[in-house]
C-alpha positions as CSV (number, residue, x, y, z in Angstrom):
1,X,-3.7,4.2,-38.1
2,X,-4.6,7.1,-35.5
3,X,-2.1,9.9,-36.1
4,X,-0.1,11.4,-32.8
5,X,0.6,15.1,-32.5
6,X,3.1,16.0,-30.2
7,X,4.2,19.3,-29.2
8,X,7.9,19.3,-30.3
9,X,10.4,22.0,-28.1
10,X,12.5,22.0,-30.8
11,X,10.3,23.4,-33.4
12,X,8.1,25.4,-31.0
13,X,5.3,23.8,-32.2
14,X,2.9,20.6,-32.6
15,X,3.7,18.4,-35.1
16,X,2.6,15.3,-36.7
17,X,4.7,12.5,-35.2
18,X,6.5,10.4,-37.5
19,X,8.6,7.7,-36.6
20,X,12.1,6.4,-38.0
21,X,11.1,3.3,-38.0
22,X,7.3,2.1,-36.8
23,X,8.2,-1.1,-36.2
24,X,10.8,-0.1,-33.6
25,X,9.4,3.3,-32.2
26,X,12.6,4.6,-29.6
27,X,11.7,7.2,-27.0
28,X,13.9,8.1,-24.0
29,X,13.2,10.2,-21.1
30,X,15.7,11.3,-18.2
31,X,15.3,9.6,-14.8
32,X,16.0,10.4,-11.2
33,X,19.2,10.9,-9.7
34,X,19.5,8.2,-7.0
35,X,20.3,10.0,-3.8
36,X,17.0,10.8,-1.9
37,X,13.3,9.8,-1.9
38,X,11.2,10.8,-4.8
39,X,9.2,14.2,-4.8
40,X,6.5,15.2,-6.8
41,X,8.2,16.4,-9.9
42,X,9.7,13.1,-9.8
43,X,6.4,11.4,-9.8
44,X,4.8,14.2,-12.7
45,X,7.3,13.3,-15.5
46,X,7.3,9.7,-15.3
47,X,3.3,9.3,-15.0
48,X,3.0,11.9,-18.2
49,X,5.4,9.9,-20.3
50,X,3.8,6.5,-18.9
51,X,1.1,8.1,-20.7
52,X,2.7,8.7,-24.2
53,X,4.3,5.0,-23.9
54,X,0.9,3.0,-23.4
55,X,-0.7,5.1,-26.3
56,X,2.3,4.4,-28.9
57,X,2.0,0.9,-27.6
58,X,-1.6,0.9,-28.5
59,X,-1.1,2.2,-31.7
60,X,2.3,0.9,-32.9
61,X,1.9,-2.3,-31.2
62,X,3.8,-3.5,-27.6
63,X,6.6,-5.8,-29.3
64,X,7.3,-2.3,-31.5
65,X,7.7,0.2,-28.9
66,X,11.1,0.4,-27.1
67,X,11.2,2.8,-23.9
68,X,14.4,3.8,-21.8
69,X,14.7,5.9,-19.3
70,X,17.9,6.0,-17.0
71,X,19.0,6.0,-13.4
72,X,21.6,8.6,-12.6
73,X,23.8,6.7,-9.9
74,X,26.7,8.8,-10.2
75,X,26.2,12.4,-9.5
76,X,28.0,15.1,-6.9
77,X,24.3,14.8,-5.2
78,X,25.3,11.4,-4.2
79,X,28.7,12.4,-3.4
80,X,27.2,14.9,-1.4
81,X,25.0,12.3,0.9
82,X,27.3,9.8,1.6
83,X,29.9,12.5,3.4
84,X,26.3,13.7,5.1
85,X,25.6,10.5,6.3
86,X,28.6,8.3,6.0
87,X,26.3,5.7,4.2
88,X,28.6,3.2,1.5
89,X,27.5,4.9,-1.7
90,X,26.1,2.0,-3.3
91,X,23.5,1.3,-0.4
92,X,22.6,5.1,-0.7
93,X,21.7,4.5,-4.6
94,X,20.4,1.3,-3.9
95,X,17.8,2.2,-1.2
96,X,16.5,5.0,-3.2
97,X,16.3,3.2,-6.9
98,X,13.9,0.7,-5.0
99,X,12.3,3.6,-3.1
100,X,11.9,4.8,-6.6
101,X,10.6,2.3,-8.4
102,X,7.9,1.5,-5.2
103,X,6.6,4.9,-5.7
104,X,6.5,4.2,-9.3
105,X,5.0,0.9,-9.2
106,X,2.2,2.7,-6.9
107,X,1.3,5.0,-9.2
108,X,0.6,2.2,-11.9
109,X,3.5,3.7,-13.9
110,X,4.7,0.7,-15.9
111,X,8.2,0.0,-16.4
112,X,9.9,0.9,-19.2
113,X,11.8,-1.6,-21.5
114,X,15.1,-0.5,-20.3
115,X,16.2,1.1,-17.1
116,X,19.9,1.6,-17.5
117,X,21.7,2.8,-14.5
118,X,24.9,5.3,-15.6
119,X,27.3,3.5,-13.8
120,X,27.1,0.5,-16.3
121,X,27.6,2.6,-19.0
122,X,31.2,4.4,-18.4
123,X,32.5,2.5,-21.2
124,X,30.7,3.8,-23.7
125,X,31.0,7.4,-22.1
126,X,34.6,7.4,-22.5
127,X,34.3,6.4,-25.6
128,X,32.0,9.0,-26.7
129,X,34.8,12.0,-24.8
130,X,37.6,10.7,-27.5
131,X,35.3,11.1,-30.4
132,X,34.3,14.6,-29.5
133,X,38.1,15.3,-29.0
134,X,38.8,13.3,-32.2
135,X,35.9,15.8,-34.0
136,X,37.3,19.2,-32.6
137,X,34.5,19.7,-30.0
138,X,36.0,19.0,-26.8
139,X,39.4,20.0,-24.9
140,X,41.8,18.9,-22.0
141,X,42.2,21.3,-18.9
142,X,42.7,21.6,-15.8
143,X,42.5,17.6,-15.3
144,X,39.0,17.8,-16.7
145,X,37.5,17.4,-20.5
146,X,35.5,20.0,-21.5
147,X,33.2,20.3,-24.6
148,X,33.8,23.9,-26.6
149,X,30.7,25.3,-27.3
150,X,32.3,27.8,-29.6
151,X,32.5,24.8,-32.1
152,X,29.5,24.1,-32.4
153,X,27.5,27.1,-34.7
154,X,23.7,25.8,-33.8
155,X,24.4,25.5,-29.9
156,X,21.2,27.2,-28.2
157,X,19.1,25.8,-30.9
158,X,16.9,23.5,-28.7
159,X,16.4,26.3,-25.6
160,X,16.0,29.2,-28.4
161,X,18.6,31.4,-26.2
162,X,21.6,33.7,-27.3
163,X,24.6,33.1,-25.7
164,X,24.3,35.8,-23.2
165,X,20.8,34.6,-22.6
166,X,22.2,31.4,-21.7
167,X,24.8,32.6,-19.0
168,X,22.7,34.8,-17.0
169,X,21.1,33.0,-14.4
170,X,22.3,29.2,-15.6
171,X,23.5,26.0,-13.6
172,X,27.0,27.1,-15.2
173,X,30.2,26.2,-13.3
174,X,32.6,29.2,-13.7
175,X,36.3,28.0,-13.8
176,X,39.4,29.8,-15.2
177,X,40.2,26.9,-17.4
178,X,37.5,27.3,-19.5
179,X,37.7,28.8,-23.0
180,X,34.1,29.8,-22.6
181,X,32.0,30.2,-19.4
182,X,29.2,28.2,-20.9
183,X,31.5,25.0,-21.7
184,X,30.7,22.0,-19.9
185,X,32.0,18.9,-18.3
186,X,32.1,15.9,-19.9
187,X,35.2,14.0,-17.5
188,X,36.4,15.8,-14.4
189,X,38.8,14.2,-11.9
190,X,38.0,12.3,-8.9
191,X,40.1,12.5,-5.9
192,X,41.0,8.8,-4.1
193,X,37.8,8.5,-2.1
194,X,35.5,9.7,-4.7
195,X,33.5,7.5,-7.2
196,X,35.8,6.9,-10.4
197,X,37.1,4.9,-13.3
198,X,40.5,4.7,-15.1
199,X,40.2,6.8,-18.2
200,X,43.3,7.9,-21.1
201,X,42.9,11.7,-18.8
202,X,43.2,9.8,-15.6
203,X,41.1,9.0,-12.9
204,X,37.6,10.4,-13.0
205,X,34.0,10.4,-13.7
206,X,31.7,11.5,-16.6
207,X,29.5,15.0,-16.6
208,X,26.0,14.6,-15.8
209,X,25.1,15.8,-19.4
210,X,27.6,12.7,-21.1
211,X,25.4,10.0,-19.2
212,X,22.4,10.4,-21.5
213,X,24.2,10.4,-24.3
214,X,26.1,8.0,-24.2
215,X,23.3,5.6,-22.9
216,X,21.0,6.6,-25.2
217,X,23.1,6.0,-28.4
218,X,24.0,2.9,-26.9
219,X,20.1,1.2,-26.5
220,X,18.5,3.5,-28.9
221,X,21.3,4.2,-31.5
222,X,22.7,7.8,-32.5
223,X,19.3,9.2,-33.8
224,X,15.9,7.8,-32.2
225,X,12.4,9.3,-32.0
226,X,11.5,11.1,-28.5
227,X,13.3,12.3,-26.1
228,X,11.3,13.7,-22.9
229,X,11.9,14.9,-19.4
230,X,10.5,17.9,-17.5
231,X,10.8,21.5,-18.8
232,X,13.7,22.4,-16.1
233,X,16.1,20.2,-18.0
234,X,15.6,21.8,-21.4
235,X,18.8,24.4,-20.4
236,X,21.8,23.1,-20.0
237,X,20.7,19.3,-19.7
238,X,19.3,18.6,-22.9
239,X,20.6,21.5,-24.8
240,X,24.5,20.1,-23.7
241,X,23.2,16.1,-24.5
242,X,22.0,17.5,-27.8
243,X,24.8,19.6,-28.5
244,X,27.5,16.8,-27.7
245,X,25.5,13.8,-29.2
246,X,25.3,16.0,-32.7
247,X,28.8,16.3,-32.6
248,X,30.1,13.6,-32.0
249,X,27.9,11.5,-35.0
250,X,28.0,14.1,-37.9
251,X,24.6,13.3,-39.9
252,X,22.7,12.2,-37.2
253,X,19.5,13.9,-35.8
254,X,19.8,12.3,-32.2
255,X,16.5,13.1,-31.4
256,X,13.7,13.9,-34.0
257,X,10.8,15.1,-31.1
258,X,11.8,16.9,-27.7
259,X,8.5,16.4,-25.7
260,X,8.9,18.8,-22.3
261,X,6.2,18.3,-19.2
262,X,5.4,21.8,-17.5
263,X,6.7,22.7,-14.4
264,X,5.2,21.5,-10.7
265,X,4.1,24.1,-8.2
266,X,2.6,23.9,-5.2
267,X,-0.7,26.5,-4.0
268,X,0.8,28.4,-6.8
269,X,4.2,28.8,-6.6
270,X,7.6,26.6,-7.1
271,X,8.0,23.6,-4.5
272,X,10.9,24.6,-2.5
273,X,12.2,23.2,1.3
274,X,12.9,26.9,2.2
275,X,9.0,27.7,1.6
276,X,7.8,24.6,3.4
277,X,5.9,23.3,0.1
278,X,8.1,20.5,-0.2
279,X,6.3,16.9,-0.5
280,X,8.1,13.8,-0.9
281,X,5.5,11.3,-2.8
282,X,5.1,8.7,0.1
283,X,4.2,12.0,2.1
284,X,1.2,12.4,-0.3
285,X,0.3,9.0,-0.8
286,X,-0.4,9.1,3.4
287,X,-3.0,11.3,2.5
288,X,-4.7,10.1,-0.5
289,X,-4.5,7.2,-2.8
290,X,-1.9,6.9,-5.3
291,X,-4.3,6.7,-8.1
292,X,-5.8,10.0,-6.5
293,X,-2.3,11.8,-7.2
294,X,-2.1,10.1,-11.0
295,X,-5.4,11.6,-11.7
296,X,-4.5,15.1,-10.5
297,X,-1.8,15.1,-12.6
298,X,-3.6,14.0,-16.0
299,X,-6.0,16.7,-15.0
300,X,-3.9,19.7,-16.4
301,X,-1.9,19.2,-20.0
302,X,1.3,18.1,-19.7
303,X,2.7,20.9,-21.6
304,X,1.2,23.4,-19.2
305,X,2.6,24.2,-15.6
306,X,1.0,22.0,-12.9
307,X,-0.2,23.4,-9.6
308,X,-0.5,20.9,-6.7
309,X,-3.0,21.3,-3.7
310,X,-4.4,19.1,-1.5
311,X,-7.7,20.2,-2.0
312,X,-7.0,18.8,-5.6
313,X,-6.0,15.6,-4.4
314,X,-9.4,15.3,-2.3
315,X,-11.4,16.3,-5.7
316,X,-9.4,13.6,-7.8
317,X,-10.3,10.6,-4.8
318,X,-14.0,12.6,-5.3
319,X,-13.9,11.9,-9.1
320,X,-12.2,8.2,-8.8
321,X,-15.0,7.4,-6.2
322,X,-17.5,8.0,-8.8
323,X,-15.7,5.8,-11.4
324,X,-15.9,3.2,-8.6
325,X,-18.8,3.6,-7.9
326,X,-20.0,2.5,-11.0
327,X,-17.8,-0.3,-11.7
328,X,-19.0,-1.7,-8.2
329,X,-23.1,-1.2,-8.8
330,X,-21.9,-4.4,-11.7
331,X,-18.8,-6.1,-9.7
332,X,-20.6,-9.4,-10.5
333,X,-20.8,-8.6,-14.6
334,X,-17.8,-9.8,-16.2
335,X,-16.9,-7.0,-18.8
336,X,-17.1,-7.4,-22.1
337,X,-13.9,-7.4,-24.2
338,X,-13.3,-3.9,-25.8
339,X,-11.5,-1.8,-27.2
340,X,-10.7,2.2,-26.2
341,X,-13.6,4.6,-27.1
342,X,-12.3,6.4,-30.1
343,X,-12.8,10.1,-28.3
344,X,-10.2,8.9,-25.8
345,X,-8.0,8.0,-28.4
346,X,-7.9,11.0,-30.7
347,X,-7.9,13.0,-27.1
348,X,-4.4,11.3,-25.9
349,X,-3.1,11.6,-30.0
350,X,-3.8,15.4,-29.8
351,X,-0.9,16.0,-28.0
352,X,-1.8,13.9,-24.8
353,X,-4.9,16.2,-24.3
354,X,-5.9,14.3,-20.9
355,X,-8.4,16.9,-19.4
356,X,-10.2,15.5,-22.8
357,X,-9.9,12.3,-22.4
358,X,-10.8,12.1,-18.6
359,X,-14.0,13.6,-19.7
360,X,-14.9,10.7,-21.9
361,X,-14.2,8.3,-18.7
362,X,-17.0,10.3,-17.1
363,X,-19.8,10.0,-20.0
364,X,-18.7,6.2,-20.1
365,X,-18.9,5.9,-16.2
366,X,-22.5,7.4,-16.6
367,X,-23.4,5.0,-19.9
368,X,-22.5,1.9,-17.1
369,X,-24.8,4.0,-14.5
370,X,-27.6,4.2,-17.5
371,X,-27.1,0.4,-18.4
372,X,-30.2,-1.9,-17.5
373,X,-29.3,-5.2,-19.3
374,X,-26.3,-7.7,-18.2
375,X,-25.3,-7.3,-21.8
376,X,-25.3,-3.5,-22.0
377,X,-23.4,-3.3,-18.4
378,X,-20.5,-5.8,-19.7
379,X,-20.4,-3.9,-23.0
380,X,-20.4,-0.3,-21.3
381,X,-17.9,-1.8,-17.9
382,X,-15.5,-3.2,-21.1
383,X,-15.2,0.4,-22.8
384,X,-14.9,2.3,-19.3
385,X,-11.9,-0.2,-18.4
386,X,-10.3,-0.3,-21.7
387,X,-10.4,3.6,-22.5
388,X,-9.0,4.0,-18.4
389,X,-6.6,1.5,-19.1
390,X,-4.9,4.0,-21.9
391,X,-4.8,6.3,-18.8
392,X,-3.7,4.2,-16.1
393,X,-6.4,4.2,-14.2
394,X,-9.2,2.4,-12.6
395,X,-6.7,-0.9,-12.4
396,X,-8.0,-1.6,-9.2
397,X,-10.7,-3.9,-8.0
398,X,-13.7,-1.6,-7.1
399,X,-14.1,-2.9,-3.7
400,X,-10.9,-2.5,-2.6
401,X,-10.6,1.0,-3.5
402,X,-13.6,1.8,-1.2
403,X,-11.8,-0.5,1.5
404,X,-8.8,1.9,1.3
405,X,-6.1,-1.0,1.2
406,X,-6.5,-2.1,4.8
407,X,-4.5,-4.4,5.4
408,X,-6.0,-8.5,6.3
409,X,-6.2,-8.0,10.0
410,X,-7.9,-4.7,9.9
411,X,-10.3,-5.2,7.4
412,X,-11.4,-8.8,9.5
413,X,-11.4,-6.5,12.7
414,X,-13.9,-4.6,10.6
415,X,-15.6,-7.8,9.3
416,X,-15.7,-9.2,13.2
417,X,-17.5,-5.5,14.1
418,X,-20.2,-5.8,11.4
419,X,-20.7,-9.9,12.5
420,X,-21.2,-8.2,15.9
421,X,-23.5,-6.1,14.5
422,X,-25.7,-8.1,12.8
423,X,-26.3,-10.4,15.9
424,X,-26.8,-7.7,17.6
425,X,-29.5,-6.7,15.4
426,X,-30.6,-10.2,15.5
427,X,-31.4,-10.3,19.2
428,X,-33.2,-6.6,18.5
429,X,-30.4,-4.9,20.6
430,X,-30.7,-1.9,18.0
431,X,-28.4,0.8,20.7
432,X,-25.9,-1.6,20.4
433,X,-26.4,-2.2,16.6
434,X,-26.1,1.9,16.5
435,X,-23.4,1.9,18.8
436,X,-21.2,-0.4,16.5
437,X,-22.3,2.0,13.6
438,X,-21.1,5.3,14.9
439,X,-18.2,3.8,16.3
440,X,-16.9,2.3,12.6
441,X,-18.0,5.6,11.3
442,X,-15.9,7.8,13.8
443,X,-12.7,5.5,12.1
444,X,-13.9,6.4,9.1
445,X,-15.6,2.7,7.5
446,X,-19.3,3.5,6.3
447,X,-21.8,0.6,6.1
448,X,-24.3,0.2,4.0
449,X,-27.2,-2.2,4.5
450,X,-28.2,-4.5,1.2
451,X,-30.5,-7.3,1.0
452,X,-27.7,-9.4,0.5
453,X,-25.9,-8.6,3.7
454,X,-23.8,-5.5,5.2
455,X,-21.1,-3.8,3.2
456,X,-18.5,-1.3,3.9
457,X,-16.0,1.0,2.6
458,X,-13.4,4.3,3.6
459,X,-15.4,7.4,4.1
């Protein structure tokens, strides 16, 4: 069996992964909160851990591989947009969870086994605030429930920071009521027109920290395998869902492997409205397709920052038009079944190296270029698919992706054109033959001439 290497935050270093468990290999990684269209460092988390899932699926087996990653769906983001727009808060969440998962669909991210949504889960977050007050690690004040960070001797241990290191700068709510300045919110009070539940400290609603927790434990149990999300959430996020979840299950390890994606920029620095480098993902997708964006993503290791440009995007359609290319020279070969070339394999198990492993897509596209005989183009078409499959990529038929998804009535407007063409050619009226050319080619469709009729695709 191929052994994984992932880089693990909380060791500072690769390591050989090792599950609990290989027949039920548990990873969770933090979702969106539901209040807005997805962004791009929405779209670069999930696609690097859709990543990670497919190659433990291929390794461990589907049926063994269980995957959860949450929708936040209560959040003072939320609260925030509904007094902005006066929108019911459930249609706010529910318009953007399907936004969501559209964008996520689009970018051939596959869903994960479970998709818990917080609000469904209050229960068992409750539950979890009286153990950590049974244990000594949490406190009543103010209305709110607060865990004491003090308790805990190996708080920090995830982040690496000092206390003092952890307070300068930090998301950290400052409140008189608090022991310690670092000590977080697990229940807070809800006024009568806020989101909130009944609870033994009255009526409220959980910390954004408690929500993973308590979900996770729930679908996973108390100590699992991976837990991911992007490297912004290491401090407080993770380090507070670590902290509480150890606490309140003495003996367990919650998770075994944090696994942290670098952080998006944009032309070299951090995406941010006030700079005007702000994309939402349907924004991009207007400009290129959404398997372009999935590739420029794999093109840097996850671990490292990412740096989004446009003229990235056009170079990753560039590359995908050459993968096309070559699955369309032998569209009427039926590929061969196969299994991943080994090189893309070991490239995803060193620690999702996918610069590597796209490499090895492009000596397999040129093996299917090379290919004379039907047998060596179905053999060669079957490893290329196979070894992009791993990746998420190339899912497409190749003549689509060259027709750009038009839609049925343009693409028979385009069809109609060429028809015109060809009788035009026909009758030897070759001006307007050009005519029909240049005209398709000023809307961006390209012809190409082939003994077995006239084919186009998207410049």
């Amino acid at each position: 069996m191929t052994t994984i290497y992932l880089h693990n935050t909380l060791k500072r270093r690769k390591e050989e992964f090792k599950p609990i468990d290989a027949s039920n290999v548990r990873m969770y990684v933090c979702g969106p909160t539901v209040y807005d269209r997805a962004h791009l460092g929405n779209a670069k988390t999930p696609v690097t851990f859709d990543v990670l899932y497919r190659l433990l699926r291929y390794i461990y087996g589907s049926a063994h591989v269980n995957y959860v990653s949450n929708i936040t769906d209560v959040d003072d983001k939320i609260l925030k947009k509904h007094q902005e727009t006066g929108k019911p808060i459930r249609e706010i969440t529910e318009q953007t969870y399907q936004w969501y998962v559209d964008d996520m669909a689009k970018l051939n991210v596959l869903a994960p086994n479970h998709r818990p949504r917080a609000t469904e889960y209050i229960g068992e977050m409750i539950e979890l605030v009286k153990l950590l007050l049974a244990n000594g690690h949490a406190y009543e004040a103010a209305g709110h429930v607060l865990f004491d960070v003090d308790s805990m001797p190996g708080y920090g241990s995830l982040s690496g920071r000092s206390m003092k290191e952890m307070l300068a700068g930090a998301r950290i709510e400052v409140a008189d009521y608090k022991k310690n300045p670092a000590d977080f919110v697990l229940w807070k009070p809800s006024s009568p027109d806020q989101p909130g539940w009944d609870s033994p400290w009255g009526y409220g609603r959980p910390g954004w920290h408690l929500e993973c927790s308590a979900m996770s434990s729930k679908l996973l149990g108390n100590s699992f395998d991976i837990h991911g999300g992007g490297a912004d959430l290491i401090f407080p996020h993770h380090e507070n869902e670590c902290a509480q979840s150890l606490c309140a299950h003495p003996g367990e390890k919650f998770a075994n492997y944090w696994v942290h994606s670098g952080m998006l920029m944009v032309d070299g620095v951090k995406m941010s409205k006030s700079l005007g480098n702000f994309y939402l993902i349907d924004e991009v997708l207007e400009k290129a397709p959404a398997e372009a964006l999935r590739l420029l993503f794999l093109g840097t290791h996850y671990h490292q920052p990412f740096n989004f440009t446009f003229e990235g995007l056009a170079q990753s359609k560039a590359v995908l038009d050459k993968f096309y290319n070559a699955l369309l020279r032998v569209k009427n070969v039926a590929a061969a079944p196969a299994e991943p070339d080994n090189r893309v394999v070991e490239a995803l198990a060193d620690d999702l190296n996918t610069p590597l492993a796209i490499s090895c897509l492009h000596e397999l596209a040129n093996n299917l270029n090379k290919a004379e005989t039907a047998d060596e183009q179905a053999r060669c078409k079957g490893e290329l698919l196979a070894s992009a499959d791993l990746l998420g990529l190339l899912w497409q038929d190749a003549e689509s992706w060259f027709k750009g998804g038009e839609n049925d009535a343009a693409a028979a407007a385009i069809e109609a054109k060429i028809a015109e063409r060809a009788a035009a050619k026909k009758n030897k009226d070759y001006a307007l033959a050009d005519k029909i050319r240049n005209e398709l080619k000023e809307q961006g469709i390209l012809l190409e001439d082939t003994p077995q009729g006239t084919t186009w695709k998207k410049a």
